[in-house]
Every structure is written in C-alpha cells, then in structure tokens.
N, C-alpha and C positions, 0 to 999 in steps of 0.2 A: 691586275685586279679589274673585274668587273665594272663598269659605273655608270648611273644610270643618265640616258638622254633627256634634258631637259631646253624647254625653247628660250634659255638667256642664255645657253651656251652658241645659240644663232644670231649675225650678222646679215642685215639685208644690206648687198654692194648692187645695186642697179636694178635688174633682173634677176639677179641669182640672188641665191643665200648659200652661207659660209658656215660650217660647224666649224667653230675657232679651237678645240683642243686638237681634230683631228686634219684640217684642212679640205675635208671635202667639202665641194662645192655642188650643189645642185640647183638644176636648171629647167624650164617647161619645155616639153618635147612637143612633138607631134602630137595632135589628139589629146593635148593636155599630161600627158604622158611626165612622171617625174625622170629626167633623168640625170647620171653625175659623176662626177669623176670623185672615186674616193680618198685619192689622200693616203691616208695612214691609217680609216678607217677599217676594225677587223682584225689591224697589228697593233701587238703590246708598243704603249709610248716608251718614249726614254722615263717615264713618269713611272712606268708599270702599269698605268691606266689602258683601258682599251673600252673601245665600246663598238656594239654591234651594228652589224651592215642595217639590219632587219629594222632595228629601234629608229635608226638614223633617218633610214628610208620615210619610217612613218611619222616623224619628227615634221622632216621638210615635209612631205604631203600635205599636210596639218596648218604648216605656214603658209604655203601655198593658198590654200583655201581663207584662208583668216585675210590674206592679203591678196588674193585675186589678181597675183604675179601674171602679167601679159607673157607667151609665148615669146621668149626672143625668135631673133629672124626678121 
C-alpha cells in the first residue's frame, strides 16, 4: 500500500538524513545536489507499505533547505 511521505518520518544523523520506515539515507552532493542511497525505498516493506522514490527525493530536498545541511566532504 501506498503511503504518503511526511518530515517526522526523517531522522537528522550528522550531515545526512534518514527516512526511518525505508532506510534511505540522503546526503548533499556536489553543487548542492541531493543525493542517496535508497534502502528499501520503491519496494513493498515486509509492512506492505512502500513509498515512492519521487516523494522521498522531495521530502529530503525540503529538509535540506529548512536545515541548510553543509555538503559533506
């Protein structure tokens, strides 16, 4: 089932953030750039839950900006 991305489902660990149902993690690239290793995100959980790459992507963006995360490196 479907479910929608929201930002209490995120974890700030350092420089990253964590989407805690999925375990992606994402990170500031180059040029500001988001980018992440997905996890589980995209596959059904053992939950039946799943949530999308696209939502996630703009999830962290979002935090990024709200929290003005410094480029690791």
């Amino acid at each position: 089932m479907h479910m929608k991305v929201s930002r209490d489902q995120f974890e700030l660990r350092g420089e990253q953030i964590v989407h805690l149902p999925t375990g992606a993690v994402f990170w500031k690239g180059d040029e500001g750039i988001v980018r992440c290793d997905w996890g589980a995100a995209g596959e059904p959980l053992p939950s039946g839950h799943d949530y999308s790459r696209d939502e996630l992507m703009d999830a962290a963006h979002e935090i990024f900006l709200i929290t003005r995360a410094r480029p690791i490196g």
